[in-house]
Residue, then its C-alpha position, 0 to 999 in steps of 0.5 A: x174678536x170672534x173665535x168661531x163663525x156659528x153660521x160656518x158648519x164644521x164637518x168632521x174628518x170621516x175617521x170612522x168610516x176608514x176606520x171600518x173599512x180598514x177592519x173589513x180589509x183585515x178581516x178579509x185578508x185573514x180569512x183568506x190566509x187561513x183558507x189559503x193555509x188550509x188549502x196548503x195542508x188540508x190532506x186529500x184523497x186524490x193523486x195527480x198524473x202527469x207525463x212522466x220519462x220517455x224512453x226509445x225501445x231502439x236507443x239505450x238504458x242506464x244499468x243501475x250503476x249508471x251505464x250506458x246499455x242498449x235497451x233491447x238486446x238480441x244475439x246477431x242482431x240486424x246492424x241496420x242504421x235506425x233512424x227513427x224512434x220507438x218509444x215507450x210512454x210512461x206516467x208518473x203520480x204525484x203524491x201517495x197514501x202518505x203525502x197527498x197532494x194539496x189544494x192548491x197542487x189538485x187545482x194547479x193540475x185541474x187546469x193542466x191538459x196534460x195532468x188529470x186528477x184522480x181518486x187515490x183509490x185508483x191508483x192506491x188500492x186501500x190496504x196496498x202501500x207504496x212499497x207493496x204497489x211497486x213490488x206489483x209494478x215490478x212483477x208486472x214489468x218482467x212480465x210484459x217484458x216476457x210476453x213481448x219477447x214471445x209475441x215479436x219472436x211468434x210474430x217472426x215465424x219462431x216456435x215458442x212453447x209456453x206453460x201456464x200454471x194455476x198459482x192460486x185457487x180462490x177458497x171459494x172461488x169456480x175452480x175450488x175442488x177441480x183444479x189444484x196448483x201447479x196444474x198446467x192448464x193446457x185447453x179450455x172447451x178443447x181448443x189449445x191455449x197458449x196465453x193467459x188472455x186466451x183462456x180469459x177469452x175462452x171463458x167470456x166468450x162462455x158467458x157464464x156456462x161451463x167450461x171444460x179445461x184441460x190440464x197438466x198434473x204431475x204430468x198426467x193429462x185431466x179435464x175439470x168441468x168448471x162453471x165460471x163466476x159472474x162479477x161486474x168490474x168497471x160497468x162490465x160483466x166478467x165470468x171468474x175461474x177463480x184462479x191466480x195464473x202464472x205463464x212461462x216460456x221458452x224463448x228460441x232466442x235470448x231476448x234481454x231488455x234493460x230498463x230500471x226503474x219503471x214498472x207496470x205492463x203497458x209497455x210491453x206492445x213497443x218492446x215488440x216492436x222495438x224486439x222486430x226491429x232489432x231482428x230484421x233486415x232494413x228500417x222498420x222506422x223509416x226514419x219516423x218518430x213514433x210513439x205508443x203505449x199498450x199491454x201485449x200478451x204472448x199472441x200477439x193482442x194488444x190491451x189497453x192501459x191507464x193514463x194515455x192523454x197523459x202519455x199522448x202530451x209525454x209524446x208530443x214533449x218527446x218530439x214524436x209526430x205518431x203515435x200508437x193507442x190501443x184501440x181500447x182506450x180510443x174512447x179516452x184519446x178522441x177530442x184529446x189529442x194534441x196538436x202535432x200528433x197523429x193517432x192510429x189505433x191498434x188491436x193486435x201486434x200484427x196492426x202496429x206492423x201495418x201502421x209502421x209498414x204503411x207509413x215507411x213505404x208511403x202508402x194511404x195513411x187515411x186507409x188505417x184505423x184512427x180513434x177519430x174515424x173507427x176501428 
């Protein structure tokens, strides 16, 4: 009896060869653990917008205790049914100096049109903490709201004085050793200043030579020769006074606007809008759902703001069909806009009114200004 065949080649299972694959794989997927574990709690220095509440400037608010208030109030207001919307756009960030977003949060938003990632730098200046940013944002809130309350009530005929007072003086600064604080600044090179943007304007339009600026102090008129500091900021040139001012105004009529919890300047065009509405006969509207965003000073000019894409896709989630961008950021919205929304820019309060006025009576919409074909 033979056991075994010598012309019978015996070949051995392939053990070790599964058996190397098998530590690849293991090695494989533990570096992929500990990559994705990384990704997961690696800090980063980046934030992400996104869309954040929308609220209509003719529509209601929630007090702090819950309740349900008008969100622009004015005495013997215009009872006109509205049936079309003003909103105002807002932005929210995620993450801040002490929680960052993840790896894995930052690429999720990456690939989101509607979310942008960016420096926290940006939008958390080094040294300012959340509390400390929001302070800011607060402040800047009342005084948007100011200025559009004075911007609409000018926009409808109403005399409203304003006072514009230097609050700080830089050490170093142009205006050190000229003006003081509390000075109220009342002409620059002779012509009548009424905003705080107006004496911006002035002093650029100077480009870097001397300015004289007329003054207030104790009530008794002055003039300093002040020669303004040029700064880049941006990629741009900007000519300095050096003071820190602040503007205040005595409003003809008791504009009240109610809205907790949103800071920042870039809603003061639609309170405008929405103050003008309120105080005049008819629909201004047209039963259109409009959009907008933009700072707005005391004479009626409209600024640009941050994260306007974010704020076009919070608009077409809210139902609106047009929108109002500040011609500033046209550059940011063309190639951005989302389906469903049409875009006019603006530069002034008085464009706005056009738009709206254009649109409610059905004249040539393709007669305004957009981002896509100019300004």
């Amino acid at each position: 009896m033979t056991l075994f065949d010598e012309n019978v080649a015996v070949v051995p299972a392939p053990r070790e060869r599964w058996r190397r694959r098998s530590v690849v794989g293991v090695w494989a997927l533990t570096v992929a653990s500990l990559v994705l574990l990384t990704l997961t709690f690696l800090p980063s220095a980046y934030v992400i917008q996104q869309p954040g509440p929308v609220f209509d400037t003719l529509g209601t608010s929630k007090t702090a205790d819950g309740q349900d208030v008008p969100l622009i109030s004015v005495p013997d207001e215009d009872d006109t049914p509205t049936t079309g919307r003003l909103d105002l756009l807002t932005v929210q960030v995620s993450g801040n100096r002490e929680r960052t977003p993840s790896w894995l949060e930052l690429a999720g938003a990456w690939f989101d049109r509607s979310r942008a990632v960016v420096p926290i730098d940006r939008i958390f200046p080094a040294g300012q903490s959340t509390e400390q940013r929001n302070t800011e944002n607060a402040a800047l809130m009342t005084d948007s709201q100011n200025e559009a309350s004075a911007a609409a009530l000018r926009e409808l005929g109403y005399d409203v004085p304003a006072e514009i007072t230097v609050m700080t003086i830089d050490d170093d600064g142009a205006s050190a050793g000229r003006l003081q604080q509390n000075d109220v600044i009342t002409s620059v090179d002779g012509t009548a200043v009424t905003s705080v943007e107006g004496i911006r304007s002035k002093v650029q339009d100077a480009a870097g030579g001397p300015v004289a600026v007329g003054f207030e102090r104790d009530g008794i008129p002055g003039s300093a020769q002040v020669t303004p500091r040029e700064t880049t900021a941006d990629g741009q040139t900007q000519y300095l006074l050096g003071v820190g001012l602040g503007i205040s105004f005595d409003l003809p009529v008791d504009v009240t606007i109610q809205l907790n919890d949103v800071g920042g300047p870039s809603a003061g065009m639609m309170f405008a809008l929405g103050i003008i509405d309120k105080m005049s006969p008819g629909d201004l509207t047209g039963g259109v759902h409009y959009a907008g965003t933009g700072t707005i000073d005391a004479d009626g000019n409209v600024g640009p703001i941050g994260g306007i894409r974010q704020k076009l896709y919070g608009a077409v989630d809210a139902g609106a069909t047009m929108f109002l961008a500040p011609e500033a950021n046209c550059n940011e919205v063309v190639g951005h806009v989302p389906d469903g929304l049409r875009v006019f820019s603006t530069s002034t309060l008085e464009q706005s009114l056009t738009v709206l006025e254009t649109v409610r009576d059905g004249g040539d919409l393709d007669a305004l200004p957009t981002c896509g074909s100019g300004s």
